[in-house]
N, CA, C and O atoms as a Tinker XYZ file with bonds, in Angstrom:
   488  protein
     1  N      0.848000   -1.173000    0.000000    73     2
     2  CA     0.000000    0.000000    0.000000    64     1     3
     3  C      0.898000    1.243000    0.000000    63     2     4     5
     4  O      2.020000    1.048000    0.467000    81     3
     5  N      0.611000    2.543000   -0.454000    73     3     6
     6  CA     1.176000    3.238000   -0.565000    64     5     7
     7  C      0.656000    4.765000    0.070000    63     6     8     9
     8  O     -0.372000    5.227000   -0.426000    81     7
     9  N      1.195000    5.381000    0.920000    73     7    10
    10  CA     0.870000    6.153000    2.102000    64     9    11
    11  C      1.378000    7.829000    1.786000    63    10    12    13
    12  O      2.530000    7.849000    1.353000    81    11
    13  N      0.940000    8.789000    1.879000    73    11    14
    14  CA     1.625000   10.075000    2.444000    64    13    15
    15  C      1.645000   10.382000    3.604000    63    14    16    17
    16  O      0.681000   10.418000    4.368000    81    15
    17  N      3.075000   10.705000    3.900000    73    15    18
    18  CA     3.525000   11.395000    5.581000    64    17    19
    19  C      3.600000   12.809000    5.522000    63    18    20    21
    20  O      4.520000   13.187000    4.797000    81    19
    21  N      2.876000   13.800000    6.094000    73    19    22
    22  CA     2.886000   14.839000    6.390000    64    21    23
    23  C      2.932000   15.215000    7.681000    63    22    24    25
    24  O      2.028000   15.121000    8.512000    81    23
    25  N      4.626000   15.886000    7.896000    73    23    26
    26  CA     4.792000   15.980000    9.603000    64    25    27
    27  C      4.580000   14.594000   10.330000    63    26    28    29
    28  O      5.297000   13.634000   10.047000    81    27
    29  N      3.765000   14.529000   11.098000    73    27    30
    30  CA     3.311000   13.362000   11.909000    64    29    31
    31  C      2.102000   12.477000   11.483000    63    30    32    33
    32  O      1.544000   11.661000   12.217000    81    31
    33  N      1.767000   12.766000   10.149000    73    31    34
    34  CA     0.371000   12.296000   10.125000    64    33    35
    35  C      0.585000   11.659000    8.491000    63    34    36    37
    36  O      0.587000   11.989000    7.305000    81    35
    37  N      0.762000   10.471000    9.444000    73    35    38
    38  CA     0.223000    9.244000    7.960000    64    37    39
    39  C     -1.174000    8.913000    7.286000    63    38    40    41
    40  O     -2.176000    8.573000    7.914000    81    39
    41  N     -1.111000    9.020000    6.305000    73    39    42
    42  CA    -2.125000    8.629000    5.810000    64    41    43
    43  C     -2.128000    7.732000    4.687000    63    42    44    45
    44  O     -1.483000    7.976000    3.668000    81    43
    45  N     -2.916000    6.577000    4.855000    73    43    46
    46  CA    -2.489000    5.358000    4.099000    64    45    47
    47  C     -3.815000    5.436000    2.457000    63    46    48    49
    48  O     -5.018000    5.378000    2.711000    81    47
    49  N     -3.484000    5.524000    1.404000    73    47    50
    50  CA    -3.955000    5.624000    0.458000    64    49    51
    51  C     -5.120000    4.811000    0.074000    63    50    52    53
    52  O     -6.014000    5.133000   -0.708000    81    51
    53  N     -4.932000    3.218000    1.026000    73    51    54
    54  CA    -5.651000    2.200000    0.543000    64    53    55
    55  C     -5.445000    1.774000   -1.112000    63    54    56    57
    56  O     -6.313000    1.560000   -1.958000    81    55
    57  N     -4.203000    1.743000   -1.212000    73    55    58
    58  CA    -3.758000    1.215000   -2.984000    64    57    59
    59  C     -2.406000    0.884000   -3.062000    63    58    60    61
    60  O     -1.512000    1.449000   -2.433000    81    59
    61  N     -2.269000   -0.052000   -3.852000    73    59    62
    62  CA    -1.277000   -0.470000   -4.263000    64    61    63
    63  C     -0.257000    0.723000   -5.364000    63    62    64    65
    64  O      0.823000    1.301000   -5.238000    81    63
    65  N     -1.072000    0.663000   -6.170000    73    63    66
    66  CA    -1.111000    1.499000   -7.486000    64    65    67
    67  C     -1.753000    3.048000   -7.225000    63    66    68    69
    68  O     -2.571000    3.363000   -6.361000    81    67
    69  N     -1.142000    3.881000   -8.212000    73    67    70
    70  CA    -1.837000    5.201000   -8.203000    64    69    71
    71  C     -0.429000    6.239000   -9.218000    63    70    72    73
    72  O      0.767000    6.075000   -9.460000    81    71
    73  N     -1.406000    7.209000   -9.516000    73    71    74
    74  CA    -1.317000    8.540000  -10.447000    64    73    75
    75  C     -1.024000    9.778000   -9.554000    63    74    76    77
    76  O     -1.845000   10.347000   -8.835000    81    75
    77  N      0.233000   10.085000   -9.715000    73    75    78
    78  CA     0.430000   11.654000   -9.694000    64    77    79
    79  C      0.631000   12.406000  -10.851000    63    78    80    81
    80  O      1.330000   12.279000  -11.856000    81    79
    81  N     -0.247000   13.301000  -10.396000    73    79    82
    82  CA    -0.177000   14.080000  -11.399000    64    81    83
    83  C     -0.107000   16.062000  -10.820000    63    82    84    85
    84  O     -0.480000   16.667000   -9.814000    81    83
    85  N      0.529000   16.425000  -12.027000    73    83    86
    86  CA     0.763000   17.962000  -11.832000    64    85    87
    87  C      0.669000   18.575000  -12.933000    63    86    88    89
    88  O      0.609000   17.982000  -14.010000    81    87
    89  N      0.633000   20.469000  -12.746000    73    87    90
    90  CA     0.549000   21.191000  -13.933000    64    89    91
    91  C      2.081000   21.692000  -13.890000    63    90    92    93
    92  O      2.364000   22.521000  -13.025000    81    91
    93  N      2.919000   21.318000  -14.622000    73    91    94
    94  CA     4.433000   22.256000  -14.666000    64    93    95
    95  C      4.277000   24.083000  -14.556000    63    94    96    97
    96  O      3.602000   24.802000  -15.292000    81    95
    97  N      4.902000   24.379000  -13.710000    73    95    98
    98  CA     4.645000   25.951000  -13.167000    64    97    99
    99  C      5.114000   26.506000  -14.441000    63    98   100   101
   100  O      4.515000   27.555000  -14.677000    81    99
   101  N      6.161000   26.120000  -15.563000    73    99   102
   102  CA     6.344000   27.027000  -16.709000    64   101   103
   103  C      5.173000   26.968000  -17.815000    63   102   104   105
   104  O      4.307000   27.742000  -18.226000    81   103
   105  N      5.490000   25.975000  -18.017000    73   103   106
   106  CA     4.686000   25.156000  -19.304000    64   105   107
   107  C      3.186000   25.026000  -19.170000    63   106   108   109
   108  O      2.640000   24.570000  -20.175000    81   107
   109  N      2.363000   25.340000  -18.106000    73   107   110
   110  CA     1.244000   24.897000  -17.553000    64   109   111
   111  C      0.949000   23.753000  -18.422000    63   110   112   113
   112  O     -0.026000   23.878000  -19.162000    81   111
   113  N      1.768000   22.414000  -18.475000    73   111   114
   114  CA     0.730000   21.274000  -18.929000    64   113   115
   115  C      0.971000   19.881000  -17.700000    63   114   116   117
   116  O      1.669000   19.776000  -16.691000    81   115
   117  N      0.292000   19.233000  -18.196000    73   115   118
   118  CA    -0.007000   17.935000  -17.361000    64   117   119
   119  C      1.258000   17.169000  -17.351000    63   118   120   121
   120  O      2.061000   17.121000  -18.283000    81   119
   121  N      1.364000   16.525000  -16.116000    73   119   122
   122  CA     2.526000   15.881000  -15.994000    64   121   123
   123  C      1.972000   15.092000  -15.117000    63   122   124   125
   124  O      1.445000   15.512000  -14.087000    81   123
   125  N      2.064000   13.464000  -15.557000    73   123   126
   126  CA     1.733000   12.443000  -14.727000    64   125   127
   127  C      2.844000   11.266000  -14.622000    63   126   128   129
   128  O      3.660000   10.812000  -15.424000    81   127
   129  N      2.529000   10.989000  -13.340000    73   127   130
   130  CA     3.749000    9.437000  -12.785000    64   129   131
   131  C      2.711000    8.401000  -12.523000    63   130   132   133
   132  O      1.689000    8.759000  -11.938000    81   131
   133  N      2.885000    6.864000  -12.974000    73   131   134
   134  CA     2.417000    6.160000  -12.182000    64   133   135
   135  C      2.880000    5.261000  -11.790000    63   134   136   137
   136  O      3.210000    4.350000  -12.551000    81   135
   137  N      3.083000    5.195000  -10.355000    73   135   138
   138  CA     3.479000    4.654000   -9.180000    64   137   139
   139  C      2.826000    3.329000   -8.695000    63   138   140   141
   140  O      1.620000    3.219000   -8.913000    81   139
   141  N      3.361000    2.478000   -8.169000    73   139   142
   142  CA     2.715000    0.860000   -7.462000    64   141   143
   143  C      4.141000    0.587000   -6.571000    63   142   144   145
   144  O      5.343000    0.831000   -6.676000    81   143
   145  N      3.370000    0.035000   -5.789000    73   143   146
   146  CA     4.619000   -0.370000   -4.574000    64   145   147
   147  C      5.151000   -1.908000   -5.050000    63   146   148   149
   148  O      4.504000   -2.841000   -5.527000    81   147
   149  N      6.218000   -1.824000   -4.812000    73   147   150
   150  CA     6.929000   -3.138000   -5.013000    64   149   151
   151  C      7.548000   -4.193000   -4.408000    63   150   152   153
   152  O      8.625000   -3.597000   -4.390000    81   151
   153  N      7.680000   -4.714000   -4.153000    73   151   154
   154  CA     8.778000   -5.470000   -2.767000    64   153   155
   155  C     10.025000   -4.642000   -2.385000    63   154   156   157
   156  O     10.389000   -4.270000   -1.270000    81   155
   157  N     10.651000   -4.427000   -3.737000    73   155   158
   158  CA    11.997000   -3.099000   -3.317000    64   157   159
   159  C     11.370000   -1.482000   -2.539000    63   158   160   161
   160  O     11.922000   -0.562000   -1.937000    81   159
   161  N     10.107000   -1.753000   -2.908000    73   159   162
   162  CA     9.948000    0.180000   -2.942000    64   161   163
   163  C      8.726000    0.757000   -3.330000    63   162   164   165
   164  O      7.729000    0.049000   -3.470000    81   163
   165  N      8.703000    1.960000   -3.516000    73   163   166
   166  CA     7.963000    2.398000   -4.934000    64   165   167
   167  C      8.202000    2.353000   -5.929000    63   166   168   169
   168  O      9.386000    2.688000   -5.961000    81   167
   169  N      7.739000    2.056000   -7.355000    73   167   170
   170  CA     8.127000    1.529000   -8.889000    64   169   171
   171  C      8.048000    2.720000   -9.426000    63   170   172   173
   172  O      7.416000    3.321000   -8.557000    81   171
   173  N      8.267000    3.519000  -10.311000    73   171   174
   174  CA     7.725000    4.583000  -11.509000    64   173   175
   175  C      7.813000    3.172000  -12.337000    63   174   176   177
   176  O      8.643000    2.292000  -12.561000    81   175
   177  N      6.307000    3.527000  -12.688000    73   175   178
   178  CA     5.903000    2.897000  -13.996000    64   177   179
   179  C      6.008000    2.960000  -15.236000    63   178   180   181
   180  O      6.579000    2.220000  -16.038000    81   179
   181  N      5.178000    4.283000  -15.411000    73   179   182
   182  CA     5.139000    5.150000  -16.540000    64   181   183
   183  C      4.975000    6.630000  -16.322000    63   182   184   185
   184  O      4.351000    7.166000  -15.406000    81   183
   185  N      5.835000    7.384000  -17.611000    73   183   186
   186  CA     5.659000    8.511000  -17.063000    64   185   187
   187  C      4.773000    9.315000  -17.997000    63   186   188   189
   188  O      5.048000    9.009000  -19.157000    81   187
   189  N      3.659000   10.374000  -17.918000    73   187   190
   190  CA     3.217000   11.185000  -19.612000    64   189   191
   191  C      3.510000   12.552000  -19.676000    63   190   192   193
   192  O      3.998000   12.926000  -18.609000    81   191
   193  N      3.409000   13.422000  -20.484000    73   191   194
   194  CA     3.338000   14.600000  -20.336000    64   193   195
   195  C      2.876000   15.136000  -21.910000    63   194   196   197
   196  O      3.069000   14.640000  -23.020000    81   195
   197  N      2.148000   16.434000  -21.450000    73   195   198
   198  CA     1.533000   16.420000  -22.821000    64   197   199
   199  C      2.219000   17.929000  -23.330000    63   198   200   201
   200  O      1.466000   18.854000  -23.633000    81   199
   201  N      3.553000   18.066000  -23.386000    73   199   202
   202  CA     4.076000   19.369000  -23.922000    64   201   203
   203  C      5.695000   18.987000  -23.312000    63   202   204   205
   204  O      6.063000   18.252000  -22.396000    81   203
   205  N      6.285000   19.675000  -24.081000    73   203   206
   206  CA     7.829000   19.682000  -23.959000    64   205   207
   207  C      8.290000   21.387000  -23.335000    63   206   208   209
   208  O      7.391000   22.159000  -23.000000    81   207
   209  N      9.616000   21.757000  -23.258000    73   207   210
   210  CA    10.135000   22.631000  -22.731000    64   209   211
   211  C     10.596000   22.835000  -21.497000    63   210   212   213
   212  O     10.600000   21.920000  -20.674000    81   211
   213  N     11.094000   24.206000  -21.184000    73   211   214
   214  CA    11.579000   24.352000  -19.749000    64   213   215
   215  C     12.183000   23.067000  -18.891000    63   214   216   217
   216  O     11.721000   22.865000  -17.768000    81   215
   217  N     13.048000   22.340000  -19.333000    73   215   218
   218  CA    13.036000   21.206000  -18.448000    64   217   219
   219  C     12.633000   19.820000  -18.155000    63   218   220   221
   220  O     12.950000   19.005000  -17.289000    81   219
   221  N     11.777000   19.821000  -19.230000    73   219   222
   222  CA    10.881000   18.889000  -18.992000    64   221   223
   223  C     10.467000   17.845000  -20.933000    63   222   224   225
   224  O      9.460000   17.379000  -21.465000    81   223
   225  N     11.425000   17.922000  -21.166000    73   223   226
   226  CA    11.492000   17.170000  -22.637000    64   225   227
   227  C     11.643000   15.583000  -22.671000    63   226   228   229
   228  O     12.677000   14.994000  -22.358000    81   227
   229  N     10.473000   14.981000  -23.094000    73   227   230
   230  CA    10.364000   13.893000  -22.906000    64   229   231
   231  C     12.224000   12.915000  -23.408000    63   230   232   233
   232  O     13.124000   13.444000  -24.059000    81   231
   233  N     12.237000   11.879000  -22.992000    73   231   234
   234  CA    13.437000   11.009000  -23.488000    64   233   235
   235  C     13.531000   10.449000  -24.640000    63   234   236   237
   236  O     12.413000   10.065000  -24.984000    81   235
   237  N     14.394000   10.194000  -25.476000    73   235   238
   238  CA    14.276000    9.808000  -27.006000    64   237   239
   239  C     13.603000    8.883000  -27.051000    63   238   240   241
   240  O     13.000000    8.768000  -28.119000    81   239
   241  N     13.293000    7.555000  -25.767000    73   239   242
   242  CA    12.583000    6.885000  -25.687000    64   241   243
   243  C     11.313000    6.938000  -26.049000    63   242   244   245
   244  O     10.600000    6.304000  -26.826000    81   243
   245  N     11.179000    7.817000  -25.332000    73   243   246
   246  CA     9.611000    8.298000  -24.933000    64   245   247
   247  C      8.568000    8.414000  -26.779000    63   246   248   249
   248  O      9.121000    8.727000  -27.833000    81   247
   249  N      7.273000    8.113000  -26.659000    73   247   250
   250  CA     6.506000    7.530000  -27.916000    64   249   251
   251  C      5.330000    8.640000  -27.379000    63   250   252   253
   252  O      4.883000    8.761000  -26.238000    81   251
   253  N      4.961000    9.469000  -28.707000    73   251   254
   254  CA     3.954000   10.291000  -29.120000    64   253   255
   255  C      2.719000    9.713000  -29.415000    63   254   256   257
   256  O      2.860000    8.990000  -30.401000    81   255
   257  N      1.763000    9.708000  -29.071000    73   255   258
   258  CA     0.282000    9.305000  -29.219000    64   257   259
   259  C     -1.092000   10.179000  -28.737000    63   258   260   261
   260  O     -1.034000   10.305000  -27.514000    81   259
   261  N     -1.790000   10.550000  -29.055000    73   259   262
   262  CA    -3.349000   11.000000  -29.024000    64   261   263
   263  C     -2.815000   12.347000  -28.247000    63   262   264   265
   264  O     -3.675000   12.818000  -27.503000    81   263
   265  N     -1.523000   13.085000  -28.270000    73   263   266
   266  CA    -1.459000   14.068000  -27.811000    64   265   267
   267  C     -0.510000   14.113000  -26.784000    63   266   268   269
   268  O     -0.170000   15.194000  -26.303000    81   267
   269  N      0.029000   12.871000  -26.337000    73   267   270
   270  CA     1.011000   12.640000  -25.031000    64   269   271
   271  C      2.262000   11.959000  -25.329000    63   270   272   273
   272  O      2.343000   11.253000  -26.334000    81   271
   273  N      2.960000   12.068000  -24.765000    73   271   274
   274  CA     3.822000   11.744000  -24.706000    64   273   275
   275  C      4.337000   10.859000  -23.670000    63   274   276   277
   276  O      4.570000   11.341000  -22.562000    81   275
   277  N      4.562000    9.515000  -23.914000    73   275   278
   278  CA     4.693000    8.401000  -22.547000    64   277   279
   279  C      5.998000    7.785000  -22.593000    63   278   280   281
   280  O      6.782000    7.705000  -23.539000    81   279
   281  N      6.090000    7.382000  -21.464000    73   279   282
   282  CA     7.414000    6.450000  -21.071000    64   281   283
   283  C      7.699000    5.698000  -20.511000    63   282   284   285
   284  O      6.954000    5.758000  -19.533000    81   283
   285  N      8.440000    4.774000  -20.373000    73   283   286
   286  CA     8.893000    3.714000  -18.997000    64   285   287
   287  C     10.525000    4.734000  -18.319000    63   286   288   289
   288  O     11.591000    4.741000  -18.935000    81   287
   289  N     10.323000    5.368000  -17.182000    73   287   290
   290  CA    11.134000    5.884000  -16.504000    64   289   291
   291  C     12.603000    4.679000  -16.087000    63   290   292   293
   292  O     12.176000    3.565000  -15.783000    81   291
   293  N     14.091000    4.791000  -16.052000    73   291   294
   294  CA    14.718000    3.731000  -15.722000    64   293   295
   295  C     15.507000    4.291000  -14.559000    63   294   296   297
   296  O     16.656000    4.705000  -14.405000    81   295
   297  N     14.465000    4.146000  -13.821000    73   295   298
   298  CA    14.797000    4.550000  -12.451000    64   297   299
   299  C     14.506000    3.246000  -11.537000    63   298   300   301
   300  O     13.642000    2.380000  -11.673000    81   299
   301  N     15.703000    3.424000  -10.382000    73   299   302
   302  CA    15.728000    2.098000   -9.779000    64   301   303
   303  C     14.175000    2.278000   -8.641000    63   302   304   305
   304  O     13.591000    3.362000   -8.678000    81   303
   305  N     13.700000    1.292000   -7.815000    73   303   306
   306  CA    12.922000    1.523000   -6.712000    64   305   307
   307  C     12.686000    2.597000   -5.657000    63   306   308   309
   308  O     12.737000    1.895000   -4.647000    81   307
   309  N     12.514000    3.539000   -5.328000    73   307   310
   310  CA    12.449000    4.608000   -4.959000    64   309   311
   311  C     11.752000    3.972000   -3.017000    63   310   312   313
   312  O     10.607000    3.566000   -2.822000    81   311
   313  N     12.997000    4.105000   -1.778000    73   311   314
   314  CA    11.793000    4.097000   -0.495000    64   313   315
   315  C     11.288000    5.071000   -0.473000    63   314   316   317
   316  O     10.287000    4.877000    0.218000    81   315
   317  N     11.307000    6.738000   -0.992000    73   315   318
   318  CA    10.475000    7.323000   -0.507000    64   317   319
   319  C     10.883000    8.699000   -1.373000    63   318   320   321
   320  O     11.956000    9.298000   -1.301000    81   319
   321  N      9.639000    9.060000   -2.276000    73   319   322
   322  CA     9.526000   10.195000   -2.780000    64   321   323
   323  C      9.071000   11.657000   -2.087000    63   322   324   325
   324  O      7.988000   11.858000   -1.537000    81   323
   325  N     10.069000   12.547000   -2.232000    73   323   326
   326  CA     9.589000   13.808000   -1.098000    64   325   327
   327  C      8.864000   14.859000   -2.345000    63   326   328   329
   328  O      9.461000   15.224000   -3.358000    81   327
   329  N      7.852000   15.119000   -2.086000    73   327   330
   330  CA     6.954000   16.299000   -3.065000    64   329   331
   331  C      6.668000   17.546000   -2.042000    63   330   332   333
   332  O      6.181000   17.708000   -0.923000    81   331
   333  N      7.192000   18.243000   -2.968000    73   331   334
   334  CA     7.480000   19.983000   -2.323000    64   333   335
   335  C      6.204000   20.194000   -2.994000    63   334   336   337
   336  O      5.761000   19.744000   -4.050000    81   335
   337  N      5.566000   21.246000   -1.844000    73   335   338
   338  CA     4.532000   22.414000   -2.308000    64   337   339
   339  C      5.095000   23.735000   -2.627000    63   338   340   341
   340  O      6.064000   23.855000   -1.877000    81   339
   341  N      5.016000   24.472000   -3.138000    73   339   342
   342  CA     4.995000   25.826000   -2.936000    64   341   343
   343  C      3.977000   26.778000   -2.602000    63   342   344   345
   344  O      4.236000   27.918000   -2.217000    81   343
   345  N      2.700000   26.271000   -2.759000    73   343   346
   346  CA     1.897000   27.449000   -3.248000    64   345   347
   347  C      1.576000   28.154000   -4.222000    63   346   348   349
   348  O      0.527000   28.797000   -4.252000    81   347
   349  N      2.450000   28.133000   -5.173000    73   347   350
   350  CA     2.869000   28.859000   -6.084000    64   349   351
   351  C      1.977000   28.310000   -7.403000    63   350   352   353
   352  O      1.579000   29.062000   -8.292000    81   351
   353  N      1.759000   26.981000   -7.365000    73   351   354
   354  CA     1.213000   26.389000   -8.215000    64   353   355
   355  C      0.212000   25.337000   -8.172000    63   354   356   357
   356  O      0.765000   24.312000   -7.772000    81   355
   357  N     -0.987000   25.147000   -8.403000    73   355   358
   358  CA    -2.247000   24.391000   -8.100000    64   357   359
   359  C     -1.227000   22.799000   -7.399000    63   358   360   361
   360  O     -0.130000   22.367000   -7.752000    81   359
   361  N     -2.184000   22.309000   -6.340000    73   359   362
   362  CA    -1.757000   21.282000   -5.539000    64   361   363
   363  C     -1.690000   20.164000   -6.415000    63   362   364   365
   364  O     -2.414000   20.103000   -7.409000    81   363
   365  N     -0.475000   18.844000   -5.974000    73   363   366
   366  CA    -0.618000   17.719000   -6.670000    64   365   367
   367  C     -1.716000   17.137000   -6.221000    63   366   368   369
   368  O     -2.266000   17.278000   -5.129000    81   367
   369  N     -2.139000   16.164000   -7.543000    73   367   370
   370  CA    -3.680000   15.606000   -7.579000    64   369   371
   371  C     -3.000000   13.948000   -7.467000    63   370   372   373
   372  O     -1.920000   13.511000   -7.863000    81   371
   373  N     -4.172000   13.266000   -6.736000    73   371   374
   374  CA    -3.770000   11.663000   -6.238000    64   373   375
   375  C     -4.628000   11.140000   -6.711000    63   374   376   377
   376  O     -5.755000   11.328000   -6.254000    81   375
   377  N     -4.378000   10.103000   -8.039000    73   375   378
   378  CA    -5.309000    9.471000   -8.822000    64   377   379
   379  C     -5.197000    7.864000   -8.374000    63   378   380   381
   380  O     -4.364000    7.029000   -8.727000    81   379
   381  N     -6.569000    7.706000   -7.287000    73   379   382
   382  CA    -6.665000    6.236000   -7.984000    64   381   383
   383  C     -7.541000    5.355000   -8.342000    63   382   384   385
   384  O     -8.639000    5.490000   -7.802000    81   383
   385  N     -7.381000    4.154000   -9.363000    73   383   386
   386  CA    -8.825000    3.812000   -9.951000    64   385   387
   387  C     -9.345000    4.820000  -10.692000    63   386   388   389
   388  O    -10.547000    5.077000  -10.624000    81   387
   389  N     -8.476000    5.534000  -11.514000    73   387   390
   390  CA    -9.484000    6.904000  -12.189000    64   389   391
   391  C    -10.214000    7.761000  -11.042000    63   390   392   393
   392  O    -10.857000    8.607000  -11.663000    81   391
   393  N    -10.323000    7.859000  -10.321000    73   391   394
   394  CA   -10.478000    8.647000   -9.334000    64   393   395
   395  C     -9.740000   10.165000   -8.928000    63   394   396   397
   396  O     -9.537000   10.109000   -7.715000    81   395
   397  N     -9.519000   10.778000   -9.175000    73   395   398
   398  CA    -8.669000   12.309000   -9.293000    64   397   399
   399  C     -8.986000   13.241000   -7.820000    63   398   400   401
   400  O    -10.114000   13.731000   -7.764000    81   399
   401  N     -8.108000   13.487000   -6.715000    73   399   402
   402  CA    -8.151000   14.750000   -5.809000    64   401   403
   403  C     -7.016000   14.936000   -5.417000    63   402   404   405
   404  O     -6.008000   14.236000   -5.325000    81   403
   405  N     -7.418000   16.524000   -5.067000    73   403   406
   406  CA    -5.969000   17.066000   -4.665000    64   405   407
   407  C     -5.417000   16.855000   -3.547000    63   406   408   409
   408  O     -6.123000   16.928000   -2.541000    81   407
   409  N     -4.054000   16.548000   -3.432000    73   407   410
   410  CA    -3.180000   16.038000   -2.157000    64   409   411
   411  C     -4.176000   16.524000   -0.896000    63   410   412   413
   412  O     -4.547000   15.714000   -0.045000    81   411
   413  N     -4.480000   17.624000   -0.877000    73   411   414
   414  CA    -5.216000   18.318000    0.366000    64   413   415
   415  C     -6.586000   17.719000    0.575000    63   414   416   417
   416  O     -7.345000   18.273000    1.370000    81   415
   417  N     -7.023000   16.475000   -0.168000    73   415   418
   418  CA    -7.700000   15.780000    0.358000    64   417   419
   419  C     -6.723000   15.251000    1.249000    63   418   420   421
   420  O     -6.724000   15.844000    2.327000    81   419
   421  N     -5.968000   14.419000    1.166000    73   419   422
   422  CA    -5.629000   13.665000    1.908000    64   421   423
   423  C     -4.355000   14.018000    3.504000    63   422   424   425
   424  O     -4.059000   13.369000    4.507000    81   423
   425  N     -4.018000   15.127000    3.045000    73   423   426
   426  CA    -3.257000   15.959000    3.955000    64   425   427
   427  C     -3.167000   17.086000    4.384000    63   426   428   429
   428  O     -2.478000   17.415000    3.418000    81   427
   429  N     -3.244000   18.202000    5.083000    73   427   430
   430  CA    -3.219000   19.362000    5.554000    64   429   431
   431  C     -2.740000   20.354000    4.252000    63   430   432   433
   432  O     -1.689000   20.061000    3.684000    81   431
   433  N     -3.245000   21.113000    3.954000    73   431   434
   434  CA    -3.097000   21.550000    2.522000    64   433   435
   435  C     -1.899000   22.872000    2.832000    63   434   436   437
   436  O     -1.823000   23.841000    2.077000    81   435
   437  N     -1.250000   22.749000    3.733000    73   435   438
   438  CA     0.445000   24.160000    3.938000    64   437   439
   439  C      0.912000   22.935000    4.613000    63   438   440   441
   440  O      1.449000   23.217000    5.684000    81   439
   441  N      0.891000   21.506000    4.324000    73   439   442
   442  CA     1.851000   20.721000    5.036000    64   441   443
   443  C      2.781000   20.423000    3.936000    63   442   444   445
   444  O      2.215000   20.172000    2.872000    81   443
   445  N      4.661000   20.372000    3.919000    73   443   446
   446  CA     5.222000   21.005000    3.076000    64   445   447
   447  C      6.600000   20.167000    3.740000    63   446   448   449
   448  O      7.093000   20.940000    4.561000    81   447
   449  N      7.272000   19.086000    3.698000    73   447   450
   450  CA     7.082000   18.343000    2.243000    64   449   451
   451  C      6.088000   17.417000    2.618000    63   450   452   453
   452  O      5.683000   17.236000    3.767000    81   451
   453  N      5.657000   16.751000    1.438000    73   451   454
   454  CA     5.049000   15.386000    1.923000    64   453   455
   455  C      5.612000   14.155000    1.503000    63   454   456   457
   456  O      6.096000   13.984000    0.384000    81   455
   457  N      5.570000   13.569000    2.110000    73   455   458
   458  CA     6.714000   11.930000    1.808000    64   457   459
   459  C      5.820000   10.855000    0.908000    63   458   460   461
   460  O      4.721000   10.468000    1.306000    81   459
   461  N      6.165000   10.594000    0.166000    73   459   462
   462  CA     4.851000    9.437000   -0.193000    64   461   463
   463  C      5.776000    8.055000   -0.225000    63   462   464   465
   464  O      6.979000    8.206000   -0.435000    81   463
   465  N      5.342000    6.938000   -0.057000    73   463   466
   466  CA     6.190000    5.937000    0.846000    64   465   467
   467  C      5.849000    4.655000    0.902000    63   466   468   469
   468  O      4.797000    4.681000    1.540000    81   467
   469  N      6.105000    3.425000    0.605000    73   467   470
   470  CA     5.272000    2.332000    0.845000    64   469   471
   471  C      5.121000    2.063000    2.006000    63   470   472   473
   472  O      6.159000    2.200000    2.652000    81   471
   473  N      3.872000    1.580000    2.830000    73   471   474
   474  CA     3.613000    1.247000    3.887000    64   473   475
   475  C      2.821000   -0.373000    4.387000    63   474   476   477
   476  O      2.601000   -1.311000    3.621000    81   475
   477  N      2.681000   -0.350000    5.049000    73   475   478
   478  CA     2.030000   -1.452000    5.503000    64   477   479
   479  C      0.479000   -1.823000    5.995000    63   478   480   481
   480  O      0.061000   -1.534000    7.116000    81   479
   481  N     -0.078000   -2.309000    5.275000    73   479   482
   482  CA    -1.910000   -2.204000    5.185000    64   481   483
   483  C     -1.783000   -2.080000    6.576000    63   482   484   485
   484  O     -0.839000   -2.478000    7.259000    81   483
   485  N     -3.194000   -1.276000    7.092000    73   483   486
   486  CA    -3.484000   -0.949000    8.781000    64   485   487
   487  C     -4.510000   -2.214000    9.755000    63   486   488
   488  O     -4.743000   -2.030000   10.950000    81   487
């Protein structure tokens, strides 16, 4: 299962699997990860994004379709991804099952960083 820690306060996702997603503060476009816990860790699955620039240019790998741009990331197991807020830019959204809300469902919305982490069903 896969959890966010904010400060002291865990909160367990109830999923294996799940979608982050964001708007890039330059580029305003979509930028999604999807994540599943693994025996090592957290996995990046796949990654999309639907615009290039500032930083953010897909890999030669990476394959064009219906407007996006996707990938298999070759990144090893990850224990624990830290996601910065700023403020500055609409909150990350926690997709799962097609299901879409913003982190501040699930955590104090000025809690800053948040850990996201595999955990252990409750």
């Amino acid at each position: 299962m896969i959890c966010l820690l904010a400060g002291s306060k865990l909160m367990p996702l109830m999923a294996g699997a799940m979608t982050l997603a964001w708007t890039h503060s330059v580029e305003k476009v979509l930028w999604e990860e999807d994540w599943r816990q693994g025996p090592a860790g957290l996995e990046l699955v796949e990654a999309r994004v639907r615009g290039s620039g500032a930083g953010m240019e897909p890999p030669p790998e990476a394959r064009f379709k219906r407007g996006v741009w996707s990938w298999q990331p070759k990144v090893p197991p990850q224990r624990e991804v830290v996601l910065r807020r700023s403020g500055a830019t609409a909150d990350w959204r926690v997709c799962i099952a097609g299901q879409c809300h913003p982190m501040s469902d699930y955590v104090p919305a000025d809690a800053d960083p948040v850990v996201m982490k595999a955990c252990d069903a409750p």
